[in-house]
Backbone bond lengths (Angstrom), bond angles and torsions (degrees), N, CA, C in turn:
res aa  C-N    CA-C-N  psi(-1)  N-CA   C-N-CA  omega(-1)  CA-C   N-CA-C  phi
1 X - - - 1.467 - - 1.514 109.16 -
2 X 1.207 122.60 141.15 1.188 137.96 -176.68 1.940 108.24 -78.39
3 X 1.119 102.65 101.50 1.855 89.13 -167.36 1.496 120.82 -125.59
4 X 0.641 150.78 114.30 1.381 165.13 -140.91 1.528 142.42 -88.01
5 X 1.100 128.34 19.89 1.446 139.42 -144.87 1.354 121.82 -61.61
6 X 1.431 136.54 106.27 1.238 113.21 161.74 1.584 141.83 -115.01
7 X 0.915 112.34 175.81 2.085 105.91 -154.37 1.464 110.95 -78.53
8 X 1.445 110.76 -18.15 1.891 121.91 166.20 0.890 120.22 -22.10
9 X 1.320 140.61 126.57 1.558 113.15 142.84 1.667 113.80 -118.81
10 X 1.124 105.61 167.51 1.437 110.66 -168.12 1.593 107.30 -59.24
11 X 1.368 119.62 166.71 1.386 113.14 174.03 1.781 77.55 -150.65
12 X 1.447 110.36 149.13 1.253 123.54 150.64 1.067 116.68 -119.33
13 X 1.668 135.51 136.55 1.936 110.32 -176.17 1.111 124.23 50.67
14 X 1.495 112.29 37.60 1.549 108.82 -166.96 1.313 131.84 49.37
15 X 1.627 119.16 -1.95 1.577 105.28 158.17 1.623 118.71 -114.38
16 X 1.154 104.12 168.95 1.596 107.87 176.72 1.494 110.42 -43.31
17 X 1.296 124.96 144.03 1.050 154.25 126.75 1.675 142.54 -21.61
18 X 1.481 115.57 90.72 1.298 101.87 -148.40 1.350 103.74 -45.17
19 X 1.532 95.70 139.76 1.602 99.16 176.93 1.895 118.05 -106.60
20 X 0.933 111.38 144.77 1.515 124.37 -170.28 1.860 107.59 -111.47
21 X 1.550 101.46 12.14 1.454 116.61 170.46 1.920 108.93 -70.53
22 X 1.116 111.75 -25.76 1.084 105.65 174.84 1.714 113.20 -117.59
23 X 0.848 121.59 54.84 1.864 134.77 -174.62 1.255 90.69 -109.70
24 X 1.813 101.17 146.63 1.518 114.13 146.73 1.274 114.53 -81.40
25 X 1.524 114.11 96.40 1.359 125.61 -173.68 1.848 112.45 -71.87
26 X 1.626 106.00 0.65 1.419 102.58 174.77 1.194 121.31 -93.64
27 X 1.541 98.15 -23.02 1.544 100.71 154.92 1.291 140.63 -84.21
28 X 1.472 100.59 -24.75 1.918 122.77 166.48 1.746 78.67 -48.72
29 X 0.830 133.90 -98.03 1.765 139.66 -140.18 1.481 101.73 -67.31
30 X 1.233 130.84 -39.97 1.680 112.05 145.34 1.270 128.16 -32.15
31 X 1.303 116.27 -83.18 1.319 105.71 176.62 1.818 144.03 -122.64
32 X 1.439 80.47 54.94 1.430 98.76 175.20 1.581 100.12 -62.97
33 X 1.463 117.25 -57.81 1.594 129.75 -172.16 1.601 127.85 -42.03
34 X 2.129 92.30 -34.74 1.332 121.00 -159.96 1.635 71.66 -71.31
35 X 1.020 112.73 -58.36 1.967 113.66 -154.19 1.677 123.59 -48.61
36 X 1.658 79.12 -45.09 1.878 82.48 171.69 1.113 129.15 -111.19
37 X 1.562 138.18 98.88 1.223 124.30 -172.86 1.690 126.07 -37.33
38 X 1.197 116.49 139.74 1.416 119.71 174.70 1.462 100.71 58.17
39 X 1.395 111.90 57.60 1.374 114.16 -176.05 1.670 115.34 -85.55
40 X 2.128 98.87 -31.25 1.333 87.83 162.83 1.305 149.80 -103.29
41 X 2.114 94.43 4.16 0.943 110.99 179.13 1.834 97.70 -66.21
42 X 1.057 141.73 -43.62 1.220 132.91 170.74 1.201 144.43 -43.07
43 X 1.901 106.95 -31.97 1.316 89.89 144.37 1.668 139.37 -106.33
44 X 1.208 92.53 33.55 1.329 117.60 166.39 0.992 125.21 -81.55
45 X 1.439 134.74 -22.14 1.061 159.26 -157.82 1.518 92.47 -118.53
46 X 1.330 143.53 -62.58 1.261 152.08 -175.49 1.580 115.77 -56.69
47 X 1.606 107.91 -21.11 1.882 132.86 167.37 1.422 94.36 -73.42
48 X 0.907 133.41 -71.41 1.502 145.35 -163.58 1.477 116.35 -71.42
49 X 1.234 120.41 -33.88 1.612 120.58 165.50 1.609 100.25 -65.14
50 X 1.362 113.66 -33.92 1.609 101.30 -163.50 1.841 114.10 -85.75
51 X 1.200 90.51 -16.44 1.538 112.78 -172.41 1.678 100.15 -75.85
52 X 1.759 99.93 -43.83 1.790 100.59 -176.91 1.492 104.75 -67.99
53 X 1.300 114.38 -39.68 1.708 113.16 172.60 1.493 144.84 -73.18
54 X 1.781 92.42 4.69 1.472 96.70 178.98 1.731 96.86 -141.07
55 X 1.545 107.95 106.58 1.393 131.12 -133.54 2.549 83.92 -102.16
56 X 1.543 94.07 -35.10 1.641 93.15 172.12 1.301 125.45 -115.61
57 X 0.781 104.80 75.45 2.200 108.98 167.97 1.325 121.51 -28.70
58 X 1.513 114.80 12.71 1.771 107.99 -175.50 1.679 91.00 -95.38
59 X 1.312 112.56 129.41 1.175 115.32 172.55 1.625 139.68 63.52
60 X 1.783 95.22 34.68 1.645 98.86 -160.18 1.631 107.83 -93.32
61 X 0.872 113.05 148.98 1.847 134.19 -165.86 1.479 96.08 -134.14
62 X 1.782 102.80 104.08 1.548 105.76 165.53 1.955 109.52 -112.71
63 X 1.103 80.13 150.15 1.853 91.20 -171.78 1.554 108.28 -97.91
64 X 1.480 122.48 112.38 1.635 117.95 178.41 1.629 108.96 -109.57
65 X 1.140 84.37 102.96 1.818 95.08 -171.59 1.290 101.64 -77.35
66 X 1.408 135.29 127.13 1.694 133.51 -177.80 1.611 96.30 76.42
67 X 1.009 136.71 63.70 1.429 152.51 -175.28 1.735 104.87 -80.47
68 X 1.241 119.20 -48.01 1.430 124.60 -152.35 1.553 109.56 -64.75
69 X 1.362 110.83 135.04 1.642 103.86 -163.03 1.569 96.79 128.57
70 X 1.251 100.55 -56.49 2.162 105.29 -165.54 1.261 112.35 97.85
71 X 1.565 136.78 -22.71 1.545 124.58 -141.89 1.558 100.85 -69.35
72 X 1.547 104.03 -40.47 1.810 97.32 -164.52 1.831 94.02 -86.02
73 X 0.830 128.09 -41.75 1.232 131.31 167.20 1.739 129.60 -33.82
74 X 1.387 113.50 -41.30 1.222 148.34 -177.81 1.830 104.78 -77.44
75 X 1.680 100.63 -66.91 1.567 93.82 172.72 1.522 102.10 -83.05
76 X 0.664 153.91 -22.70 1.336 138.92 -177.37 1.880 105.11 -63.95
77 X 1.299 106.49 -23.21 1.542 96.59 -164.75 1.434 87.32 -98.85
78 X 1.210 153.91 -26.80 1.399 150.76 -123.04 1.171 101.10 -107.84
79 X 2.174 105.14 -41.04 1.347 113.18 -165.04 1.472 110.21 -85.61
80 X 1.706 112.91 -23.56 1.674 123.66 -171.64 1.427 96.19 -122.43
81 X 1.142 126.72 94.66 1.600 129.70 164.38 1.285 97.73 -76.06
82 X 1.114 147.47 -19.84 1.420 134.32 162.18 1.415 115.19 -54.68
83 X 1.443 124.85 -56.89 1.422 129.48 -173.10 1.663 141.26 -69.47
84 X 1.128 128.07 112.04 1.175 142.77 176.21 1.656 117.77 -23.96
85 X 0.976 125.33 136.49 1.974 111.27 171.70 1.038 102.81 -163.64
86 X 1.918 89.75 127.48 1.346 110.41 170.97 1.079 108.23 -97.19
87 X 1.554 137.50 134.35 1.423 135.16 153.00 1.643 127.85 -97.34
88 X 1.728 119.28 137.78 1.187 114.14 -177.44 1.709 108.06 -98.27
89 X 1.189 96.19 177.62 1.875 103.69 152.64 0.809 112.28 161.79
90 X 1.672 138.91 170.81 1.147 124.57 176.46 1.185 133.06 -120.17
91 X 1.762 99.58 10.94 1.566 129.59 173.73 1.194 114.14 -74.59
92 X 1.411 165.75 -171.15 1.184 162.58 126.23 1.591 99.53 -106.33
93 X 1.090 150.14 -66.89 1.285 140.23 144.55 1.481 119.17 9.01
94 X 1.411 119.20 -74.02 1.508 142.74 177.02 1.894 98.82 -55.69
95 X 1.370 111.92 -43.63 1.330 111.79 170.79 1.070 128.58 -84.82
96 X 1.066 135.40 4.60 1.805 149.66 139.36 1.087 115.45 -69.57
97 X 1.476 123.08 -34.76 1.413 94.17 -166.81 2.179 92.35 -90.47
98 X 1.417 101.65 -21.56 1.883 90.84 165.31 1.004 102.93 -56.60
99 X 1.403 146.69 -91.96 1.387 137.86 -168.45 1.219 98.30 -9.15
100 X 1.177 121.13 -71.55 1.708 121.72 -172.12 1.477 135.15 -33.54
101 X 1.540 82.67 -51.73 1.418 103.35 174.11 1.864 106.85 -74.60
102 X 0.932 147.19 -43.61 1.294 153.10 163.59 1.626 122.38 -56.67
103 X 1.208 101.56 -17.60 1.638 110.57 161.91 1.404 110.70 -86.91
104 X 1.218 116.98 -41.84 1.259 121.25 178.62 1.808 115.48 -58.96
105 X 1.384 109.23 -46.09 1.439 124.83 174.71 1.524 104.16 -80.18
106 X 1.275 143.14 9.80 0.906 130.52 148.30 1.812 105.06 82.23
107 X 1.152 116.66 18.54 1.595 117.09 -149.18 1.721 94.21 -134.51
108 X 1.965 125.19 42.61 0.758 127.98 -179.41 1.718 127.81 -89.66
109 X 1.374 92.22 -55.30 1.439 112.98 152.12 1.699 128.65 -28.08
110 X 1.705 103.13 -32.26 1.420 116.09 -178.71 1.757 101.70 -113.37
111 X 1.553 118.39 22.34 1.548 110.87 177.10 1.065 113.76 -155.54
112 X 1.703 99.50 126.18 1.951 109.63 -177.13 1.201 80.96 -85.19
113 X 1.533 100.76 169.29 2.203 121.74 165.87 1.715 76.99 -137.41
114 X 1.927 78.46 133.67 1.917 91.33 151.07 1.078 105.25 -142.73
115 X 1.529 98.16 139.86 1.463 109.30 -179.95 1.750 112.22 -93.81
116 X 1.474 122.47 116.58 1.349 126.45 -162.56 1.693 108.74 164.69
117 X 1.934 107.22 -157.10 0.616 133.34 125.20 1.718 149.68 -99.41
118 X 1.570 114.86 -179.89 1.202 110.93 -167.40 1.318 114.02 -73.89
119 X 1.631 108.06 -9.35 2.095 105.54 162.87 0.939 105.30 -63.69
120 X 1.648 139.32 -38.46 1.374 102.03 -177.00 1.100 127.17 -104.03
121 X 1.260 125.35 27.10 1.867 122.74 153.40 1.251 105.60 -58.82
122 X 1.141 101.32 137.38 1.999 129.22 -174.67 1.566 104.90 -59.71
123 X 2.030 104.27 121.33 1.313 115.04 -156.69 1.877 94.65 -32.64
124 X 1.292 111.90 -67.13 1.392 135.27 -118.19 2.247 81.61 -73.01
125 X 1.210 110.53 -21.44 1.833 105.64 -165.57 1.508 95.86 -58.32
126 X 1.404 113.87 162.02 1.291 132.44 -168.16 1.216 97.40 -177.64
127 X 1.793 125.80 119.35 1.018 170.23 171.48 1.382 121.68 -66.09
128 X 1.386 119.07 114.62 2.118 112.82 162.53 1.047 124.99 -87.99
129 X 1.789 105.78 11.88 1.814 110.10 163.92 1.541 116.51 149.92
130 X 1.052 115.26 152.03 1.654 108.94 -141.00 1.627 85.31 -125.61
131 X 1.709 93.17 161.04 2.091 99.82 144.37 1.247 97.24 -139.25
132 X 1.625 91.15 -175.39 1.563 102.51 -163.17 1.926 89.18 -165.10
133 X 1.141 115.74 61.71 1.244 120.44 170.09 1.555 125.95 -84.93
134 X 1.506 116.88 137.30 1.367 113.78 -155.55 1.201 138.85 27.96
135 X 1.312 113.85 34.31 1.817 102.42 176.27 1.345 119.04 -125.79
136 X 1.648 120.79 -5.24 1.438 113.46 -147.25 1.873 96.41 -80.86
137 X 1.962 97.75 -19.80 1.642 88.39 178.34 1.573 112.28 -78.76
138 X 1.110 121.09 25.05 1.268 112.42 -178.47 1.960 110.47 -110.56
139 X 1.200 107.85 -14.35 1.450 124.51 176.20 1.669 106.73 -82.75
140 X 1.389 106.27 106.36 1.607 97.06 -157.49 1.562 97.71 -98.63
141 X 1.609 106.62 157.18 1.255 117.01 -160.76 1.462 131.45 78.72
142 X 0.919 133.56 119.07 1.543 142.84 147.39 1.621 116.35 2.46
143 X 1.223 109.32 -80.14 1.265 118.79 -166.13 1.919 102.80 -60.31
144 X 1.181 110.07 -58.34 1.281 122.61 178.36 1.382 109.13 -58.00
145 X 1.629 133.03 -28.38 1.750 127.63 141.60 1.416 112.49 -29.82
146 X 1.959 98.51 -63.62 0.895 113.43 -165.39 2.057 129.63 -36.91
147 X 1.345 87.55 -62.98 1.353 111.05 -163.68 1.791 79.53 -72.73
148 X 1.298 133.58 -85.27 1.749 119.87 -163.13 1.458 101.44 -38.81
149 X 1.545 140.24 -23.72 1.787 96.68 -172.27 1.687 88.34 -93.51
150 X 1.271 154.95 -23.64 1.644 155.50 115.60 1.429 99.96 17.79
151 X 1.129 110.98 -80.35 1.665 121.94 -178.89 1.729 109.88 -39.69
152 X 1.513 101.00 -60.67 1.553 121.14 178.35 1.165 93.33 -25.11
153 X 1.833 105.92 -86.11 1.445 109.59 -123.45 2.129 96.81 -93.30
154 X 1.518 93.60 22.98 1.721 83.31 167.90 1.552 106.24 -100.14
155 X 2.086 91.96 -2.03 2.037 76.48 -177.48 1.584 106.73 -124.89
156 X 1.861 100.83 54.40 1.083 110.94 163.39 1.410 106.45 -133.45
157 X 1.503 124.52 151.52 1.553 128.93 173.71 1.486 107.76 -62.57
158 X 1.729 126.06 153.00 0.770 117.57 169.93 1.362 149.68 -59.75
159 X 1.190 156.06 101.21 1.682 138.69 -111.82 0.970 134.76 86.16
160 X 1.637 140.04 -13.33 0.879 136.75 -72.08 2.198 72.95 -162.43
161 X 1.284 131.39 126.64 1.439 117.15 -178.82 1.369 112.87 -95.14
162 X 1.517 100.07 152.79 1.619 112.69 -178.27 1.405 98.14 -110.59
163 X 1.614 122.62 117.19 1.971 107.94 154.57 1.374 125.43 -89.91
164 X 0.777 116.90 104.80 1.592 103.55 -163.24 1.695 112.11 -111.14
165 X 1.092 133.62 144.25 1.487 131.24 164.88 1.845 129.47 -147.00
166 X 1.453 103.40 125.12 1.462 91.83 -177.06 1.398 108.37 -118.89
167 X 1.386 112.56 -170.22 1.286 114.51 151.37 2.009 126.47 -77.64
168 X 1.021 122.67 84.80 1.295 123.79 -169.85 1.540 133.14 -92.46
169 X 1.433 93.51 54.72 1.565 118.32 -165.73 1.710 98.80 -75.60
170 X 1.648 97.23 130.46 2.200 105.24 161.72 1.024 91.07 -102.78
171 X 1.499 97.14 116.14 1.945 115.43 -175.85 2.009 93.46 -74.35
172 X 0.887 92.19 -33.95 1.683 90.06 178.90 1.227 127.43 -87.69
173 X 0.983 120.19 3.77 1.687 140.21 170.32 1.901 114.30 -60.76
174 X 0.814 115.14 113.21 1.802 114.32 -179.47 1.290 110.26 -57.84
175 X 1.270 121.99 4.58 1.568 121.56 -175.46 1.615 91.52 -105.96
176 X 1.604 127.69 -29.92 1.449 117.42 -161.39 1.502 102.48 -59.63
177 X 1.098 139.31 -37.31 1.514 127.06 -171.97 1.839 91.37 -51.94
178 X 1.465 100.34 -86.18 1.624 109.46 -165.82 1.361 111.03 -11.29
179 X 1.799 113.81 -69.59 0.876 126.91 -164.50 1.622 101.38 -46.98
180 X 1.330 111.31 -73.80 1.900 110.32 -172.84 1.831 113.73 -54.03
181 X 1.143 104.95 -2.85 1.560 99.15 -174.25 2.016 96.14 -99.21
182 X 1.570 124.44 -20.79 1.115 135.99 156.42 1.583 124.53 -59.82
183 X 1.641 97.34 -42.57 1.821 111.13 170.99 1.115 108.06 -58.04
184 X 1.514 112.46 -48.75 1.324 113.31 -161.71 1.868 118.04 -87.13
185 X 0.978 115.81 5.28 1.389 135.47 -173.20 1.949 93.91 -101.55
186 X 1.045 118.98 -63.93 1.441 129.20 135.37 1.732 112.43 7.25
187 X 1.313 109.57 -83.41 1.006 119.42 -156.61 1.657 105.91 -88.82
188 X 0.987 102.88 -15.17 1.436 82.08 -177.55 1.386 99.59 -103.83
189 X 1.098 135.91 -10.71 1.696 137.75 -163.51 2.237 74.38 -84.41
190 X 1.297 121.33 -30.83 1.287 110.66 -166.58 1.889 117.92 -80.63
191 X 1.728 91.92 -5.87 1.456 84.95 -171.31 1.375 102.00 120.79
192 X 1.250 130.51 -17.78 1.946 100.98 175.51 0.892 88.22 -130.06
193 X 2.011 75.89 159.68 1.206 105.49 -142.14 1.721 117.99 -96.45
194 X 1.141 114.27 143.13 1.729 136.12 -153.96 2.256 99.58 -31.42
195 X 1.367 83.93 -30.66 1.950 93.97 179.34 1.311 119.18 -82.13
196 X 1.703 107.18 -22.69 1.686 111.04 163.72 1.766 111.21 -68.21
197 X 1.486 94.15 -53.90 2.141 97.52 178.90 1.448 102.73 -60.31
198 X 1.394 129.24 -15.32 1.675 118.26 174.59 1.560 117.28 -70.58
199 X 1.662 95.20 -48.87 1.540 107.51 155.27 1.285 138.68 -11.68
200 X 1.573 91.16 -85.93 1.356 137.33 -176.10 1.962 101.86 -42.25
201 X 1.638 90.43 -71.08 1.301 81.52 -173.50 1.336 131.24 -98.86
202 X 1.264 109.68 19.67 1.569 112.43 160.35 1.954 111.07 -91.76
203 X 1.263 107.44 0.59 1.422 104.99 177.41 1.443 108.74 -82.66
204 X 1.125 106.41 -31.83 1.796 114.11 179.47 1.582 111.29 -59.75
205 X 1.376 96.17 99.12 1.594 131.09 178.42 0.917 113.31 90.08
206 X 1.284 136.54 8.07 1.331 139.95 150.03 1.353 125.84 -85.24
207 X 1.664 132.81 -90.48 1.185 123.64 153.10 1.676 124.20 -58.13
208 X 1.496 99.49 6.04 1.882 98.91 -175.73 1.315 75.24 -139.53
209 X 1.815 105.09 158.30 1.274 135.53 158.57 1.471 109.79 -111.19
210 X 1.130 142.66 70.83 1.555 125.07 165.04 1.216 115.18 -56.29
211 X 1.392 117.76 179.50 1.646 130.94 176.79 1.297 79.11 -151.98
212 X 1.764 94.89 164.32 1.300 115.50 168.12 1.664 122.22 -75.23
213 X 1.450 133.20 158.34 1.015 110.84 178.00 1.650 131.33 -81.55
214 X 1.119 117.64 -1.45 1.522 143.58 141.66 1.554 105.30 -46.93
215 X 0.818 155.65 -29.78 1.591 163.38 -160.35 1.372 105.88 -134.12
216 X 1.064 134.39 -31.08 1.557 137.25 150.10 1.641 114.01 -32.45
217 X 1.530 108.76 -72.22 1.305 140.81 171.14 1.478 115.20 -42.02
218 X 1.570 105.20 -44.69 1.448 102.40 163.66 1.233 131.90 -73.38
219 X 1.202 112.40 -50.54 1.486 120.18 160.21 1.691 114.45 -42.42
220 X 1.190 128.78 -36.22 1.553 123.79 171.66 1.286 110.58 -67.78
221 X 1.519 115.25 -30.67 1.755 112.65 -154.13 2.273 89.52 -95.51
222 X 1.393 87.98 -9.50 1.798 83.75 -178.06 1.369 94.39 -107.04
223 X 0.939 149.00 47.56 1.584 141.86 -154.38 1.712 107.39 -165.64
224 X 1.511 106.10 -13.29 1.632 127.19 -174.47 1.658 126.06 82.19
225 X 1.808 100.00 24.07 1.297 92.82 167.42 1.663 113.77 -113.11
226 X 1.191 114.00 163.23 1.889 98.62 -177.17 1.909 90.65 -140.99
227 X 1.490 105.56 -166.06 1.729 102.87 -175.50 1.565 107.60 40.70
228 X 1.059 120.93 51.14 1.891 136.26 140.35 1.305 125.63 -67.49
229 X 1.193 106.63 105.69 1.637 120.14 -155.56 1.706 91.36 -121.26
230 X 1.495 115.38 142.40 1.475 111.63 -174.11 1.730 88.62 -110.40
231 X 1.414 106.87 130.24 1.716 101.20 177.19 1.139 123.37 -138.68
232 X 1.545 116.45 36.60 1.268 139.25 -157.16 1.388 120.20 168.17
233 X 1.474 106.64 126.45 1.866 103.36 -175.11 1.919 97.98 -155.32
234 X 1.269 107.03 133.45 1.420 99.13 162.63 1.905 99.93 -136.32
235 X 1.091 110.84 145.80 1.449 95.93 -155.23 1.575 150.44 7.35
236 X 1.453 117.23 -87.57 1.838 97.50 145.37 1.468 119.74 -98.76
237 X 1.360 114.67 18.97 1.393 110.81 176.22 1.742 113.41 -89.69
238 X 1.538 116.76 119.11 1.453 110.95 -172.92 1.403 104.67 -144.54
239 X 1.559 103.42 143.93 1.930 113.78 -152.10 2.044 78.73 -117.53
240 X 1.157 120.13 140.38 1.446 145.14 142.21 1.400 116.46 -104.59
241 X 1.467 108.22 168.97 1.237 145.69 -158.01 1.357 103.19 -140.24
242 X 1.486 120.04 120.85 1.284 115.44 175.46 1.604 107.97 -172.30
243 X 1.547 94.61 143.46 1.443 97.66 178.36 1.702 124.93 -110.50
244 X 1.093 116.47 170.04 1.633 126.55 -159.61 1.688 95.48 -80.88
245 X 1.227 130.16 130.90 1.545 109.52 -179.52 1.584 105.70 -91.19
């Protein structure tokens, strides 16, 4: 496989970037699924939106922003043996075990890995449709949203679809207790364990920035994407549809 590494690392606000270089990534891929209901029906759904939006397979180049893991990477290559894939991240860890997963699927030959950010994909690349699964709450602050989906959608063709999904929790909302005391009833009836949901939800706004998904939407429609369609939600977890204008 042709693979790509570079020495960057993310900075948000001038500091590092939570890093997932030191995670038990055997449990990240255990129970990521347990956490969100219909976790794979979602990206199942996120295969098939992209498949309805890209009508010619000669020469397609999809962009997986937060790549590390393999999952969208993996079906994306399995389901389109025609299509090209680049994967990002800024873990190298998280990007080993894709490699992994992409050796295993046999879908190497058709996938760069870069380790970074989206400044340094090569000015001139241009994309027939991107994702952006679970990460955008992890880029903290506004502006720093701001400028990466900016970045995105200049290194996609025009038309061109975005799937994107975060966690899009209003920490100040009178419903956020309910809701996380429902997640968390959730999660443990699913198998993790009571010290992962302690985790979990003391990171929310701390090591994570969510936004609401009302402010999500804005940020896409100020960022140059428009037709944002929400097509997927399991408590604050919510997947859109959107294209590059």
């Amino acid at each position: 496989m042709e693979e790509h590494i570079y020495d960057k690392v993310t900075q948000v606000n001038g500091s590092p970037a939570m890093s997932w270089d030191t995670a038990d990534l055997c449990r990240y891929e255990q129970s990521i699924s347990l956490k969100i209901p219909g976790y794979d029906h979602m990206h199942h759904m996120m295969e098939k939106l992209l498949a309805a939006s890209i009508t010619d397979n000669n020469d397609i180049h999809i962009l997986v922003t937060g790549a590390g893991g393999g999952k969208e990477l993996t079906l994306l290559g399995a389901s389109h043996r025609e299509w090209q894939l680049t994967g990002m991240d800024t873990s190298i860890q998280m990007l080993k075990l894709a490699q992994q997963k992409a050796e295993e699927a046999g879908i190497t030959a058709r996938t760069i890995l870069l380790q970074g950010t989206i400044e340094n994909l090569p000015e001139a690349a241009l994309y027939d449709g991107a994702t952006c699964m679970l990460m955008l709450h992890f880029i903290q602050g506004m502006e720093a949203k701001k400028t990466f989906l900016k970045h995105l959608s200049q290194k996609l063709k025009p038309g061109a679809p975005l799937i994107i999904a975060a966690v899009n929790a209003d920490l100040a909302s009178p419903v956020y207790p309910v809701m996380m005391q429902a997640w968390r009833e959730h999660m443990l009836q699913a198998g993790i364990f009571a010290e992962e949901w302690e985790r979990f939800a003391a990171s929310l706004g701390e090591q994570s920035d969510p936004v609401s998904g009302g402010l999500m939407v804005q940020l896409l429609a100020e960022c140059g994407f428009s037709r944002m369609t929400r097509f997927f939600g399991a408590f604050w977890v919510e997947a859109y549809y959107a294209i590059r204008d």
